[in-house]
PDB file of N, H, CA, C and O in Angstrom:
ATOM      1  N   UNK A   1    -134.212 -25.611 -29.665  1.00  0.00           N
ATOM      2  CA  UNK A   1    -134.499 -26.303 -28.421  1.00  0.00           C
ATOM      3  C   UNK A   1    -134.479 -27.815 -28.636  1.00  0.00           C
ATOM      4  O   UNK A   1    -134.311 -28.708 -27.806  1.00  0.00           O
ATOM      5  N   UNK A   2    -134.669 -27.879 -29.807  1.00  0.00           N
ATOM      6  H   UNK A   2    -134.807 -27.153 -30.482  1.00  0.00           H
ATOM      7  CA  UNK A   2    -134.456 -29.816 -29.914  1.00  0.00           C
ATOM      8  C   UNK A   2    -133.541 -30.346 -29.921  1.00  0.00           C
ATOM      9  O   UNK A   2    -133.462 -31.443 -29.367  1.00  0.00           O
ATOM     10  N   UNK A   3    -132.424 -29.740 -30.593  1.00  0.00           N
ATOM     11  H   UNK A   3    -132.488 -28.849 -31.043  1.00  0.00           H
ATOM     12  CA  UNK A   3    -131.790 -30.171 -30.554  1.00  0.00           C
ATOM     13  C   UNK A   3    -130.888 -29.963 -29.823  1.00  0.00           C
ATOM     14  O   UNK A   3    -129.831 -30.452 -30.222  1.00  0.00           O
ATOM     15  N   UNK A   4    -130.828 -29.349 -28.745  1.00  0.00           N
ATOM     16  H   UNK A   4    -131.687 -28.952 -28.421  1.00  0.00           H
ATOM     17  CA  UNK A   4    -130.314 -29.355 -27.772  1.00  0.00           C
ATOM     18  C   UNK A   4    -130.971 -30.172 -26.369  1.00  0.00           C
ATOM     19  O   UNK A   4    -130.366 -30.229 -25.299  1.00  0.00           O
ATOM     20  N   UNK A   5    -132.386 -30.809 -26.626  1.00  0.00           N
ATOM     21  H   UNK A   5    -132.877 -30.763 -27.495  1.00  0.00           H
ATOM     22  CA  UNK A   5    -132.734 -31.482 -25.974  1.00  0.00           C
ATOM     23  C   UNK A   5    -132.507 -32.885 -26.020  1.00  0.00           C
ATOM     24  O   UNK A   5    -133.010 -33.693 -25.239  1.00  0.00           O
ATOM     25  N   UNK A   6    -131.567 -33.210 -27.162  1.00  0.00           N
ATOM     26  H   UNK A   6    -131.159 -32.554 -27.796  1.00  0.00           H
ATOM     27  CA  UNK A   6    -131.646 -34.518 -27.685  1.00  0.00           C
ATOM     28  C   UNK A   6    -130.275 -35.188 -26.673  1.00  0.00           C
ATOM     29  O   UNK A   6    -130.217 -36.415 -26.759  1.00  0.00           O
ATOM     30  N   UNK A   7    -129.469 -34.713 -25.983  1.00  0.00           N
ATOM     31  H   UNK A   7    -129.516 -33.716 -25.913  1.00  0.00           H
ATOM     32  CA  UNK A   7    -128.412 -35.311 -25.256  1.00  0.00           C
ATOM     33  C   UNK A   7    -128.954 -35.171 -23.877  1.00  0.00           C
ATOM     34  O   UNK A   7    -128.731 -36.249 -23.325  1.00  0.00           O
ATOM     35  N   UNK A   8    -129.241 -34.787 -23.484  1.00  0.00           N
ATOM     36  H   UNK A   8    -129.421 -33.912 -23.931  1.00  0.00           H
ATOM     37  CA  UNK A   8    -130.051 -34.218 -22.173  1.00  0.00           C
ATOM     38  C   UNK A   8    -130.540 -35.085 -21.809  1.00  0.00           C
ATOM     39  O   UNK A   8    -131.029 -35.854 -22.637  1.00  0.00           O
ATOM     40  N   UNK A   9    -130.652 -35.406 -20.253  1.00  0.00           N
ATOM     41  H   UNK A   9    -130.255 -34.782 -19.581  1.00  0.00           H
ATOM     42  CA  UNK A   9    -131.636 -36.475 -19.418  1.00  0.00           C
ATOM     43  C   UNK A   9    -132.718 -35.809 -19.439  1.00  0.00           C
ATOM     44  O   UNK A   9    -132.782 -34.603 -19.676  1.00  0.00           O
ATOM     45  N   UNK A  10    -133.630 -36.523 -19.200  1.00  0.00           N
ATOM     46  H   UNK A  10    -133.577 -37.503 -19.008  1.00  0.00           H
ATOM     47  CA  UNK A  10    -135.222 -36.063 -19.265  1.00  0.00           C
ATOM     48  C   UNK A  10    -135.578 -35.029 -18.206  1.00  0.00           C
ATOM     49  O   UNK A  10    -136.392 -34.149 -18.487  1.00  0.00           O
ATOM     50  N   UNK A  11    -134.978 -35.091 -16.935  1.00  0.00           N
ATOM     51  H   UNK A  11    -134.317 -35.805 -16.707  1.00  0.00           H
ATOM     52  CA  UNK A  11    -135.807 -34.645 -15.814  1.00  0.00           C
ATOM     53  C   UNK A  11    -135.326 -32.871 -15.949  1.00  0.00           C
ATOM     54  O   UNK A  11    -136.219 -32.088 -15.626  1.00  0.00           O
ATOM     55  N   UNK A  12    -134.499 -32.488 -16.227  1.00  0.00           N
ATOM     56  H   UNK A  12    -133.773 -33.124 -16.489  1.00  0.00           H
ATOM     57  CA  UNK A  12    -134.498 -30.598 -16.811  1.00  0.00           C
ATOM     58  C   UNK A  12    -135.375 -30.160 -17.893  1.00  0.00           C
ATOM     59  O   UNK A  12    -136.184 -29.256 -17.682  1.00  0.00           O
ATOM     60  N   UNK A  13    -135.283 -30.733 -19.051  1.00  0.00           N
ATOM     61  H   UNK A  13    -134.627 -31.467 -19.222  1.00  0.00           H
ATOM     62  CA  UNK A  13    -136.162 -30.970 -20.411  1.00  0.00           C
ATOM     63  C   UNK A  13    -137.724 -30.786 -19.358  1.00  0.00           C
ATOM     64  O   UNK A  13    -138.523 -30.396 -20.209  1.00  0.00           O
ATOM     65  N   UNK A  14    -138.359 -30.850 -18.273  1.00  0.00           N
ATOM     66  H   UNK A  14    -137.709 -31.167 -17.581  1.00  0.00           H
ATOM     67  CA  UNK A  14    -139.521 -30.703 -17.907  1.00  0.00           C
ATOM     68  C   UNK A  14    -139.959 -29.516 -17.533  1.00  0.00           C
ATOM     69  O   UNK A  14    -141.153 -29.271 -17.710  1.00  0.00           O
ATOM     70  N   UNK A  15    -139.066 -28.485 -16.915  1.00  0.00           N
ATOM     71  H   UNK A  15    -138.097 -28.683 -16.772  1.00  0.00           H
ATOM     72  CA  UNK A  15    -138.516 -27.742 -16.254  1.00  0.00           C
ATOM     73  C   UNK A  15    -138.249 -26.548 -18.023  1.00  0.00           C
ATOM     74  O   UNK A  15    -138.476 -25.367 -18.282  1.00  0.00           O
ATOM     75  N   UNK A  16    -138.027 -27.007 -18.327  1.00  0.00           N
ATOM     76  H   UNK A  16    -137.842 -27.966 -18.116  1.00  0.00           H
ATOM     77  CA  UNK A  16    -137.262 -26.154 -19.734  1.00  0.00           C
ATOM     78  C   UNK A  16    -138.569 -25.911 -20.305  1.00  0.00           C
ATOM     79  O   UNK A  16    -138.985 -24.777 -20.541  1.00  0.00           O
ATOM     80  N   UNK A  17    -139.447 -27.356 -20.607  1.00  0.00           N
ATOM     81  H   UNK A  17    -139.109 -28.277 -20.415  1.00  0.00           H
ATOM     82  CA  UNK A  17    -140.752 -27.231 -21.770  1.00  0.00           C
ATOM     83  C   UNK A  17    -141.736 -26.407 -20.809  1.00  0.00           C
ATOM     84  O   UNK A  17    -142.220 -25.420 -21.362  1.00  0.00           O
ATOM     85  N   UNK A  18    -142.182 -26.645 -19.295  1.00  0.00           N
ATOM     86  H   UNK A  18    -141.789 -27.447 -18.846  1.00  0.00           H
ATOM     87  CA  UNK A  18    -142.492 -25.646 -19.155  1.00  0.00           C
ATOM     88  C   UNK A  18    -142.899 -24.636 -19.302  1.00  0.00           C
ATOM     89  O   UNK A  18    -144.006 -24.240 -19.669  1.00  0.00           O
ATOM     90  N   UNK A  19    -141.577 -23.907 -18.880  1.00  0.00           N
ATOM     91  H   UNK A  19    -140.678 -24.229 -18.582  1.00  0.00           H
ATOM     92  CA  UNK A  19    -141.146 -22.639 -18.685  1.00  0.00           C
ATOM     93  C   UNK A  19    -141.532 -21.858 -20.293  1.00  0.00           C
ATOM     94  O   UNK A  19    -142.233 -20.848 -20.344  1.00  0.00           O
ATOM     95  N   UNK A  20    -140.967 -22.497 -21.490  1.00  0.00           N
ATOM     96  H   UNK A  20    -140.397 -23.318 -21.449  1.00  0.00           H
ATOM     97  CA  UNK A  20    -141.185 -22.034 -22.883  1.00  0.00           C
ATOM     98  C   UNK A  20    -142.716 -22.178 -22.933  1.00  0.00           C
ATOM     99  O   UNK A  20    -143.059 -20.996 -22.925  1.00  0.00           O
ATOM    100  N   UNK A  21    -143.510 -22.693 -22.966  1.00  0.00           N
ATOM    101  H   UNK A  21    -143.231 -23.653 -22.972  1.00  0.00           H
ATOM    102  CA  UNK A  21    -144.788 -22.854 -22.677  1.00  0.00           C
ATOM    103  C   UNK A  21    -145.556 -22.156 -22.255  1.00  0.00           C
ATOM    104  O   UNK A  21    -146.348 -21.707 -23.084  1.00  0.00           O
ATOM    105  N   UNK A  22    -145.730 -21.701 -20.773  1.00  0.00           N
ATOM    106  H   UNK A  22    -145.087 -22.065 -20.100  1.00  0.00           H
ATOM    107  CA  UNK A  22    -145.220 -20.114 -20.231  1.00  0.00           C
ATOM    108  C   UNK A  22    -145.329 -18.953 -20.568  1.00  0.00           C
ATOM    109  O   UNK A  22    -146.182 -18.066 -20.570  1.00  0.00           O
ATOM    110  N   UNK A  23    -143.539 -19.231 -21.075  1.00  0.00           N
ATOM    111  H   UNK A  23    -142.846 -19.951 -21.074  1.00  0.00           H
ATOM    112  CA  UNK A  23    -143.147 -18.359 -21.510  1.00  0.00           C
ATOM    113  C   UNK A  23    -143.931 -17.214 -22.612  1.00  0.00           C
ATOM    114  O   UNK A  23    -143.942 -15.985 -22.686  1.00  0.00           O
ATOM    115  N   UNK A  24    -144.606 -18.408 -23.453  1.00  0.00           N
ATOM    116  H   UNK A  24    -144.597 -19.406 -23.393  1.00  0.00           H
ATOM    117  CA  UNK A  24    -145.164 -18.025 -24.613  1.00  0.00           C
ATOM    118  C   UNK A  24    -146.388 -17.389 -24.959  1.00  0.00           C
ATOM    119  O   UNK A  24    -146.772 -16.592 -25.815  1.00  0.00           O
ATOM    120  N   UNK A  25    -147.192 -18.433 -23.359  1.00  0.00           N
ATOM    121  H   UNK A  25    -146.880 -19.081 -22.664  1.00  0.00           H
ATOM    122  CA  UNK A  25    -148.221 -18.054 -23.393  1.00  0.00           C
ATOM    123  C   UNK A  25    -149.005 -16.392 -22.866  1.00  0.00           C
ATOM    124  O   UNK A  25    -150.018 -15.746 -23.137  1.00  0.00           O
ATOM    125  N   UNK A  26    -147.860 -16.277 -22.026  1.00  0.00           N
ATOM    126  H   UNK A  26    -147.038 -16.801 -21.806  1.00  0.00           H
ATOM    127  CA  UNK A  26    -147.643 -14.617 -21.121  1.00  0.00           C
ATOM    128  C   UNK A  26    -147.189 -13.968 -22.435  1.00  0.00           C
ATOM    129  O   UNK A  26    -148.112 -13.228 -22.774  1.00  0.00           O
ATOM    130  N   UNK A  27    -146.202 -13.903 -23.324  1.00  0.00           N
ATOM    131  H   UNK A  27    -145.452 -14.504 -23.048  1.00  0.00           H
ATOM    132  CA  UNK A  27    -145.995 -13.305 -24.615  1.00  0.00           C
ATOM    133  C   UNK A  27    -147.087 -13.287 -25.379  1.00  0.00           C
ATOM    134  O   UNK A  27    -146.852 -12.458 -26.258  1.00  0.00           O
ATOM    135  N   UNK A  28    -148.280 -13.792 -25.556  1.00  0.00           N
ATOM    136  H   UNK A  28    -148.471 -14.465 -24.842  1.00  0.00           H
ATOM    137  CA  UNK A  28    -149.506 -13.743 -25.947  1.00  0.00           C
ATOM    138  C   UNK A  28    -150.369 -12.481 -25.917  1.00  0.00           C
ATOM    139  O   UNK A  28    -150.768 -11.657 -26.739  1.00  0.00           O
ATOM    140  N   UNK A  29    -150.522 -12.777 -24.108  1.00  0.00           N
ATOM    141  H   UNK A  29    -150.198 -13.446 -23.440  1.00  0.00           H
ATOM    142  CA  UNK A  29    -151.090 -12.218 -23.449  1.00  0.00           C
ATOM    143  C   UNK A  29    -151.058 -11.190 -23.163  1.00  0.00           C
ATOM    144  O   UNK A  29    -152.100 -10.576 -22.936  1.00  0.00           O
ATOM    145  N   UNK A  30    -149.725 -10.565 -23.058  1.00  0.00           N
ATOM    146  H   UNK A  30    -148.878 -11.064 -23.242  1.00  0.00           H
ATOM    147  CA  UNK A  30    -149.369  -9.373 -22.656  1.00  0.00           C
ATOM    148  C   UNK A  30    -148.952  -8.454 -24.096  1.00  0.00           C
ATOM    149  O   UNK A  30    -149.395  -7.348 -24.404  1.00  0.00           O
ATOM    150  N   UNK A  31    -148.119  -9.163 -24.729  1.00  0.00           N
ATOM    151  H   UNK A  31    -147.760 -10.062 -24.479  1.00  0.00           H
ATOM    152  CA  UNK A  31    -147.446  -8.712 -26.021  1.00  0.00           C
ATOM    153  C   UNK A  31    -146.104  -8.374 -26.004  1.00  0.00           C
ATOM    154  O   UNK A  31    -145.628  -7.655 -25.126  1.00  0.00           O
ATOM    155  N   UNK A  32    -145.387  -8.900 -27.021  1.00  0.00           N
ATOM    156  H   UNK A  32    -145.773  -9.485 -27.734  1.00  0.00           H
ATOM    157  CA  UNK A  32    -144.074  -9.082 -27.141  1.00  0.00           C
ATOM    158  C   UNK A  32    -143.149  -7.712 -26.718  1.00  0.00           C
ATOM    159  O   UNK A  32    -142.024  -7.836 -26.232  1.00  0.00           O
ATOM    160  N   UNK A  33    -143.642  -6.684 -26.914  1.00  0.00           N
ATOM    161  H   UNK A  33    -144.555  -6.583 -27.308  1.00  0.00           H
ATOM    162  CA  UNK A  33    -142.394  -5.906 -26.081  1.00  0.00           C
ATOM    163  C   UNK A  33    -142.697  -6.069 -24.991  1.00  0.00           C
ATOM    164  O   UNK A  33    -141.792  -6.323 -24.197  1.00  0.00           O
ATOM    165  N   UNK A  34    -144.262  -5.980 -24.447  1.00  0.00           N
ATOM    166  H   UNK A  34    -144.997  -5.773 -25.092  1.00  0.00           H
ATOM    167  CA  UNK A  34    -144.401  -5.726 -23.042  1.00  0.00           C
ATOM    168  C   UNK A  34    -143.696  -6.711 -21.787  1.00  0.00           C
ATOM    169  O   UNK A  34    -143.543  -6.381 -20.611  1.00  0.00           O
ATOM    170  N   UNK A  35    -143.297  -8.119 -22.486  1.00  0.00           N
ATOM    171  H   UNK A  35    -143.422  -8.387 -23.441  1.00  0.00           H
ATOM    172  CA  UNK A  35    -143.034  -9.424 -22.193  1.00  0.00           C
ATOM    173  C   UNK A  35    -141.212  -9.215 -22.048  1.00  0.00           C
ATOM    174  O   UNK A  35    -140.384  -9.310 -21.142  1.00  0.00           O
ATOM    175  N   UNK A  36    -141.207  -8.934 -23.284  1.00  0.00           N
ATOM    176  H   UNK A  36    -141.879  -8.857 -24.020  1.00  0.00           H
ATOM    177  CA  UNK A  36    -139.680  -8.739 -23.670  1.00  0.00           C
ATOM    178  C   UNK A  36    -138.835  -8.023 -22.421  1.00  0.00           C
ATOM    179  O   UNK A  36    -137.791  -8.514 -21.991  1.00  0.00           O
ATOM    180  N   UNK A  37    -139.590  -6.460 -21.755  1.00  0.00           N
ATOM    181  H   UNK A  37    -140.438  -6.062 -22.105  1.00  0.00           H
ATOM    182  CA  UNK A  37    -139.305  -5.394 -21.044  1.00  0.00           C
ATOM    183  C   UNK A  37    -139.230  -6.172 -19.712  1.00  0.00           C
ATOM    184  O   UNK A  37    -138.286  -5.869 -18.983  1.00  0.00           O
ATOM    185  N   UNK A  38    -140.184  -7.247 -19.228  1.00  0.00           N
ATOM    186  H   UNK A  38    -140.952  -7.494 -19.819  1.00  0.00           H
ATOM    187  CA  UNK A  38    -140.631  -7.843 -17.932  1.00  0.00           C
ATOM    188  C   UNK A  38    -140.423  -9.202 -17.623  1.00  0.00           C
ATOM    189  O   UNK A  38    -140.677  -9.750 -16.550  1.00  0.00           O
ATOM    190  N   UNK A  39    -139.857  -9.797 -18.817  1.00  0.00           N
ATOM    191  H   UNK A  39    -139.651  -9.352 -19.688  1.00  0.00           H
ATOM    192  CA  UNK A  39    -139.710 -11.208 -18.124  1.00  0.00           C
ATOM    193  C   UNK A  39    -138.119 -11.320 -17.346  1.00  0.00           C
ATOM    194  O   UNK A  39    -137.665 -12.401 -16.973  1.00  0.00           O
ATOM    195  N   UNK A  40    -137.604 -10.396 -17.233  1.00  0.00           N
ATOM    196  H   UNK A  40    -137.973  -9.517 -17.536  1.00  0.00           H
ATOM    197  CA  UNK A  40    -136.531 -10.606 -16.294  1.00  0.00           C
ATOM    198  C   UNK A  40    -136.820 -10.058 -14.537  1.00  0.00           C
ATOM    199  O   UNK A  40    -136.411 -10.618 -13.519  1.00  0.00           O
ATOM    200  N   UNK A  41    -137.385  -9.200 -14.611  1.00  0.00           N
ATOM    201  H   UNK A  41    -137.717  -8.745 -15.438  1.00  0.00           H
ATOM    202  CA  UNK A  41    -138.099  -8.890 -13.636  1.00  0.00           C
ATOM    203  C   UNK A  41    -139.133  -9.985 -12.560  1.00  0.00           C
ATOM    204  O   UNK A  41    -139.181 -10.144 -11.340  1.00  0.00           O
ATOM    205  N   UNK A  42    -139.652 -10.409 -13.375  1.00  0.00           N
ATOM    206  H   UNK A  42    -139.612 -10.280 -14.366  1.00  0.00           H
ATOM    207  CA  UNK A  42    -140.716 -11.428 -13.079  1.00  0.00           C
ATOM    208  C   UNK A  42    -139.779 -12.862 -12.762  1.00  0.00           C
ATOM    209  O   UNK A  42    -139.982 -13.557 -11.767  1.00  0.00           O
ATOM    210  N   UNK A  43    -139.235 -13.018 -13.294  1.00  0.00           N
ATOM    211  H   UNK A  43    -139.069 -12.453 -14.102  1.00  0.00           H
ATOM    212  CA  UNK A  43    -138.387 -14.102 -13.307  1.00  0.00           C
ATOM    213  C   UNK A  43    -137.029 -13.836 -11.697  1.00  0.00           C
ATOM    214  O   UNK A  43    -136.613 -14.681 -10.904  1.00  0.00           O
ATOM    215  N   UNK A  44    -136.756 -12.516 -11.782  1.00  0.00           N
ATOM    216  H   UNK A  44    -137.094 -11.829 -12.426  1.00  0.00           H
ATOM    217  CA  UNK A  44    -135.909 -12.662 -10.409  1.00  0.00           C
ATOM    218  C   UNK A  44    -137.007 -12.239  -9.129  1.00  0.00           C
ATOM    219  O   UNK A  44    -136.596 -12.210  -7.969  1.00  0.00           O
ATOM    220  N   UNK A  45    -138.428 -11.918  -9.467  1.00  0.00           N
ATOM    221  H   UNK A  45    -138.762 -11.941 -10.409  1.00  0.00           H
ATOM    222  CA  UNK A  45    -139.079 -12.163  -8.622  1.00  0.00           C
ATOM    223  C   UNK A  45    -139.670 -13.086  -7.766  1.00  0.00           C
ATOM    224  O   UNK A  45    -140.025 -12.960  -6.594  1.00  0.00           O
ATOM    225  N   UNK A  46    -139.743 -14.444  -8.856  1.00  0.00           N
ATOM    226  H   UNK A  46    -139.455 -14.547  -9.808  1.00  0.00           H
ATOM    227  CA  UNK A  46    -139.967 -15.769  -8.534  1.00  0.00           C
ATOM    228  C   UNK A  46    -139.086 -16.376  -7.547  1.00  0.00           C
ATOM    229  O   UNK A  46    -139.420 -17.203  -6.699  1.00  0.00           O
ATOM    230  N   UNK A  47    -137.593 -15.744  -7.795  1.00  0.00           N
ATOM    231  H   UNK A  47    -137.322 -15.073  -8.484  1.00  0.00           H
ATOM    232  CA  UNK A  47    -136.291 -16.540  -7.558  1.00  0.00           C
ATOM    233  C   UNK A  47    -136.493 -15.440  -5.828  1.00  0.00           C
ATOM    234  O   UNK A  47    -136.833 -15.893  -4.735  1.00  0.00           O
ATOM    235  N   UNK A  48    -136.236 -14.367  -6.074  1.00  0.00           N
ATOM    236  H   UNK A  48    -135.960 -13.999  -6.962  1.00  0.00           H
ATOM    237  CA  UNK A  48    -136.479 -13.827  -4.805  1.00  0.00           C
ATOM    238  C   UNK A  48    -137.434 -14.671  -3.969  1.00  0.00           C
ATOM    239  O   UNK A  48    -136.959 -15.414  -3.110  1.00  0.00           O
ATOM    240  N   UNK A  49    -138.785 -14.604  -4.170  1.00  0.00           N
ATOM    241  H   UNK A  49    -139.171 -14.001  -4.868  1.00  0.00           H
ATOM    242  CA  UNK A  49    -140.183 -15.438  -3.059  1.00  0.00           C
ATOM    243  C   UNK A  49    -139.700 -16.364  -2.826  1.00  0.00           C
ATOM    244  O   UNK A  49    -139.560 -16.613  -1.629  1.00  0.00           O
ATOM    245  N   UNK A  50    -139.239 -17.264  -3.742  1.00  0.00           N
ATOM    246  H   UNK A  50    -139.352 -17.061  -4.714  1.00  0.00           H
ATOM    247  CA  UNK A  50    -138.643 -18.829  -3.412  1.00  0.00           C
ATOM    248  C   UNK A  50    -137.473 -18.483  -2.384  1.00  0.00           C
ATOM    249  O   UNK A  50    -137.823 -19.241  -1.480  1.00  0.00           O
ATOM    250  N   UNK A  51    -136.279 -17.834  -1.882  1.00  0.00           N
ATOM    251  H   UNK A  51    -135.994 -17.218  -2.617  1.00  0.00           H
ATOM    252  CA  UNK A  51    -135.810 -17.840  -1.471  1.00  0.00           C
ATOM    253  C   UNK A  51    -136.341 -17.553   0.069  1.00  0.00           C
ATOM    254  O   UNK A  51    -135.913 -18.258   0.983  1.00  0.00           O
ATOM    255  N   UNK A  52    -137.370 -16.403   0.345  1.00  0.00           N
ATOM    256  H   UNK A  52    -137.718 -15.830  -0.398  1.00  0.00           H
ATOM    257  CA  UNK A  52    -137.939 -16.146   0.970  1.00  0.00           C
ATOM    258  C   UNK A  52    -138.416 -17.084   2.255  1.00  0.00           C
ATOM    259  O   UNK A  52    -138.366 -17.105   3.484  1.00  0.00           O
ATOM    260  N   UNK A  53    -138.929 -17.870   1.087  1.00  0.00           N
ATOM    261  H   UNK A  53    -138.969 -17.853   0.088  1.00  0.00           H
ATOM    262  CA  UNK A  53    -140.039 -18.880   1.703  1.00  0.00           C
ATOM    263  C   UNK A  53    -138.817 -19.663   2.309  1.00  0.00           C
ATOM    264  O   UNK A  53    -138.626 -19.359   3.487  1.00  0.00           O
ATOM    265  N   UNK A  54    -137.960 -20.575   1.812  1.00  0.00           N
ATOM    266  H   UNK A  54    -138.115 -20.822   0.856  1.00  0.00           H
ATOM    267  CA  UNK A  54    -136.910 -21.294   2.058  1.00  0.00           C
ATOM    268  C   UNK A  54    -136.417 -20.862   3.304  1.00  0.00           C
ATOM    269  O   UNK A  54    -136.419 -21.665   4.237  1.00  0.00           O
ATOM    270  N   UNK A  55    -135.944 -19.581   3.482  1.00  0.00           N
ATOM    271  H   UNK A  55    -135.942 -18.929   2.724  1.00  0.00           H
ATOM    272  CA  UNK A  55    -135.115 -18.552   4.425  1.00  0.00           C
ATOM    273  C   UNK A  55    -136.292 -19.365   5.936  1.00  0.00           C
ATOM    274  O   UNK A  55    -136.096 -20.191   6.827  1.00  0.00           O
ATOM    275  N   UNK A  56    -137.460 -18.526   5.480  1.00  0.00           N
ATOM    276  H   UNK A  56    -137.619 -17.855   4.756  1.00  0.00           H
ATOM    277  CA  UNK A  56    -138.705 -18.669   6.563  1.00  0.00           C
ATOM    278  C   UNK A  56    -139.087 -20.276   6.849  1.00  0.00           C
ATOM    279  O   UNK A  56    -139.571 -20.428   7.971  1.00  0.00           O
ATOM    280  N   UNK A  57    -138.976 -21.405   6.127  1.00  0.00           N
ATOM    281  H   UNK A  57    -138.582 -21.281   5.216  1.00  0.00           H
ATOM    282  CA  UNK A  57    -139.142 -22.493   6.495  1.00  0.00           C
ATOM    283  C   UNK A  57    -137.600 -23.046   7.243  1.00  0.00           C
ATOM    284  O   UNK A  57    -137.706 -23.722   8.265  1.00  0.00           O
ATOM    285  N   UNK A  58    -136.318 -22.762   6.747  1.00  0.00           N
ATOM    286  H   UNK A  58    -136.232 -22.213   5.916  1.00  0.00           H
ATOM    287  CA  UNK A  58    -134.790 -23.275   7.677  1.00  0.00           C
ATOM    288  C   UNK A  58    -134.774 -22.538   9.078  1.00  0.00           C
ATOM    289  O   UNK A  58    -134.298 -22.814  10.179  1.00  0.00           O
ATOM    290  N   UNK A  59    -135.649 -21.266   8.456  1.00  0.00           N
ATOM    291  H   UNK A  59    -136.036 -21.041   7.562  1.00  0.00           H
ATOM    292  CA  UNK A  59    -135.622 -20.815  10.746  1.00  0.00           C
ATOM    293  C   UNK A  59    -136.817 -21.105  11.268  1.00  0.00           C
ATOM    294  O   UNK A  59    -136.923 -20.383  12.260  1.00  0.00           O
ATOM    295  N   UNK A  60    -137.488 -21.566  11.186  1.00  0.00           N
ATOM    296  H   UNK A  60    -137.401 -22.152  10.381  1.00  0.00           H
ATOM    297  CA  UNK A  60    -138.343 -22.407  11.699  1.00  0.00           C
ATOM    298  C   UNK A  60    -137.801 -23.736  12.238  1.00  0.00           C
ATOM    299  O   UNK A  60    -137.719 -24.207  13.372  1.00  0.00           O
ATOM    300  N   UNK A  61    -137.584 -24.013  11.463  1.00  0.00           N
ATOM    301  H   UNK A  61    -137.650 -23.631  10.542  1.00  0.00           H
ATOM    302  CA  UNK A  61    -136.430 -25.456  11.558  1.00  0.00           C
ATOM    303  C   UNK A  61    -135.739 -25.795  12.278  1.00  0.00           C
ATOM    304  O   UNK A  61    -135.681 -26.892  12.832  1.00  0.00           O
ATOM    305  N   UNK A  62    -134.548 -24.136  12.483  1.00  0.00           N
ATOM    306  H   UNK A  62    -134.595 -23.245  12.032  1.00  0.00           H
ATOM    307  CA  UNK A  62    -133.698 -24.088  13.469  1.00  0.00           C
ATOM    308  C   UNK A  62    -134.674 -23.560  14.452  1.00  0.00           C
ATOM    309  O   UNK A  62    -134.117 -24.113  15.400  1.00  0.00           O
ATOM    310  N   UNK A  63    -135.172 -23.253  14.731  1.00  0.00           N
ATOM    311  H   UNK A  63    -135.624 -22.803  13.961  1.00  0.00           H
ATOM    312  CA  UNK A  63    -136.368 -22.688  16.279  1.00  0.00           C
ATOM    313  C   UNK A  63    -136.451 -23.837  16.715  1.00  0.00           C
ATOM    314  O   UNK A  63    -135.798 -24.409  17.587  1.00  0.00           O
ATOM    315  N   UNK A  64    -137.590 -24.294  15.846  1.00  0.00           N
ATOM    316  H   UNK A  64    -138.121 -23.829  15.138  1.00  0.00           H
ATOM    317  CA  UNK A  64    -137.902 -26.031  16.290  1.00  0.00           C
ATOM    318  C   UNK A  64    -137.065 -27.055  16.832  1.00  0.00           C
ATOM    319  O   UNK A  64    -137.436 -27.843  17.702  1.00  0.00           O
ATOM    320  N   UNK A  65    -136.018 -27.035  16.349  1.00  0.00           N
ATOM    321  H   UNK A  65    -135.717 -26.395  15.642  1.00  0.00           H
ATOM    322  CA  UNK A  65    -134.619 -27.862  16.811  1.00  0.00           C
ATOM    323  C   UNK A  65    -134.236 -27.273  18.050  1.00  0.00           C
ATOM    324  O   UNK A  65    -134.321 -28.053  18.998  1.00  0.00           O
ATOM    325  N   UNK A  66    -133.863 -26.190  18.304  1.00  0.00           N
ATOM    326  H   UNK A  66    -133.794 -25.556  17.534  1.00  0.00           H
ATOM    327  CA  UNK A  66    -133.586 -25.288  19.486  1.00  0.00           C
ATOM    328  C   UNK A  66    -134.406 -25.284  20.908  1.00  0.00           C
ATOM    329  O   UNK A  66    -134.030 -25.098  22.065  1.00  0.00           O
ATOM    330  N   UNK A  67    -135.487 -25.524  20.418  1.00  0.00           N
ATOM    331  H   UNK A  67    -135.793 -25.675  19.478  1.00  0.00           H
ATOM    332  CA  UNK A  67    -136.399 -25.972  21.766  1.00  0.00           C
ATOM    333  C   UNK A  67    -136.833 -27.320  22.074  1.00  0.00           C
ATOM    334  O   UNK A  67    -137.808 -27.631  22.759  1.00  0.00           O
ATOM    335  N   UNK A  68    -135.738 -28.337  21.308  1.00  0.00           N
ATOM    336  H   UNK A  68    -134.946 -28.085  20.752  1.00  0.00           H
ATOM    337  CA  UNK A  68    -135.873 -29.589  22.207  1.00  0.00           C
ATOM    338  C   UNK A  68    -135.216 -29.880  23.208  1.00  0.00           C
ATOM    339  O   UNK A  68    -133.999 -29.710  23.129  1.00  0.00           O
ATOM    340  N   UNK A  69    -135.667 -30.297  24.204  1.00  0.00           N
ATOM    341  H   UNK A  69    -136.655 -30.435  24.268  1.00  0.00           H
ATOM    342  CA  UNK A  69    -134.774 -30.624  25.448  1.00  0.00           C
ATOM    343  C   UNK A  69    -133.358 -31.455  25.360  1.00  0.00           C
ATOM    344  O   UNK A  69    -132.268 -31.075  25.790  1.00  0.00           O
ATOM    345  N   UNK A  70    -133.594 -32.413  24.838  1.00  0.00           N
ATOM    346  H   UNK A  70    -134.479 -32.721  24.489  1.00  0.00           H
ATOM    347  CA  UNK A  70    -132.705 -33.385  24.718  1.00  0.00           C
ATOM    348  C   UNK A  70    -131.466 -33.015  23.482  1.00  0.00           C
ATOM    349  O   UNK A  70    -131.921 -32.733  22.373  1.00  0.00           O
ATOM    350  N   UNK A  71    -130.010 -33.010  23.634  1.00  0.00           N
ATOM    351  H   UNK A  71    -129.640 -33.239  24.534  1.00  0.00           H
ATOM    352  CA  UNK A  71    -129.569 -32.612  22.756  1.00  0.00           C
ATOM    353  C   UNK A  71    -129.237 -33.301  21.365  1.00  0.00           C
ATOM    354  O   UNK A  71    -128.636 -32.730  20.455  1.00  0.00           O
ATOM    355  N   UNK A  72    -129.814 -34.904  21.312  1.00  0.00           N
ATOM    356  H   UNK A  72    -130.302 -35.368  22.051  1.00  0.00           H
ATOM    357  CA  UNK A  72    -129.347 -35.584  20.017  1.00  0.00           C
ATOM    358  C   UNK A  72    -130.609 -36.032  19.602  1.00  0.00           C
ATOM    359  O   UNK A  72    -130.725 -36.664  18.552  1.00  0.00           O
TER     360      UNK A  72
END
C-alpha cells in the first residue's frame, strides 16, 4: 500500500486508509474467515443503500422542480 501510495494525490489515499483501517478492524472482530466470506457482501450493500438514498433524494428533486409554477 505504500508504495503505491507514493504517486497518488492525497484526496483517494483518505478514502483507501480508511477503508484498510476498517477493514481490519471488522477482521478483528469478527475473524478472518468470517470477514473473508462477508466483506463482499457488506461492501455491495453499502454501494446498494448509497444508491438508494441518491435514487430517493434526485426524485424528490425532480417532484420539487415539477411543482413550480414558473418554468425557468
Amino acid at each position: 500500500m505504500f508504495s503505491g501510495g507514493i504517486t497518488s494525490i492525497p484526496h483517494p489515499l483518505v478514502g483507501t486508509t480508511i477503508g484498510v483501517i476498517v477493514g481490519k478492524t471488522l477482521e478483528k472482530k469478527l475473524g478472518k474467515e468470517k470477514w473473508d466470506r462477508n466483506k463482499v457482501v457488506i461492501v455491495a450493500g453499502l454501494t446498494l443503500g448509497n444508491a438508494v438514498a441518491i435514487v430517493f433524494a434526485a426524485s424528490l428533486l425532480l417532484i420539487s422542480r415539477s411543482l413550480w409554477a414558473l418554468p425557468y
